[in-house]
C-alpha positions, 0 to 999 in steps of 0.5 A: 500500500502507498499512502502520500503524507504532505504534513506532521499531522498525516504522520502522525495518524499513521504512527499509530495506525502502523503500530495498531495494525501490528496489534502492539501497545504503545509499550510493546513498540517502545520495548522493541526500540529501547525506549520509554512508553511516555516518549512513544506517546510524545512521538505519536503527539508530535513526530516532528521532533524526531529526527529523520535517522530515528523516523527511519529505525521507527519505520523499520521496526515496524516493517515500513519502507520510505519513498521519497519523489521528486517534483519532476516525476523521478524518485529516490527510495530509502531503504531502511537497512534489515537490521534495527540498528541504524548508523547516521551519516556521521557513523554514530548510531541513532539516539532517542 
């Protein structure tokens, strides 16, 4: 399924709708990324104050792939790397 978000608040309806259609609590997907329940419940809120490396281990865990397109009809895919370790530009891992 491809699903266009054009704002924070579209994210953030799909945060929690991809973590639902997994059936996992919010502290079963704050477990699977090392993280409190409370900042999980902060991310669904407001995902803009995640950085785009974290957003990519997000999706990641939850099984997601980000497309990125371009105006003029050519496309760059991310791929999220197989394993939940993800590793910024600068080689230092993501911190939540």
């Amino acid at each position: 399924m491809k699903i266009k978000l054009s704002s924070g608040l579209q994210l953030k309806t799909q945060l929690r709708s991809l973590r639902k259609a997994k059936g996992w609590s919010q502290q079963m997907l704050a477990e699977k990324l090392g993280l409190s329940q409370s900042r999980i419940v902060q991310i669904e809120k407001n995902p803009e104050l995640v950085s785009f490396d974290q957003l990519i281990h997000l999706f990641n865990i939850l099984g997601v792939s980000l497309m990125l397109e371009t105006d003029d009809s050519g496309s760059i895919t991310v791929q999220p790397p197989s394993n939940t370790t993800i590793i910024s530009a600068d080689k230092s891992k993501v911190k939540w």
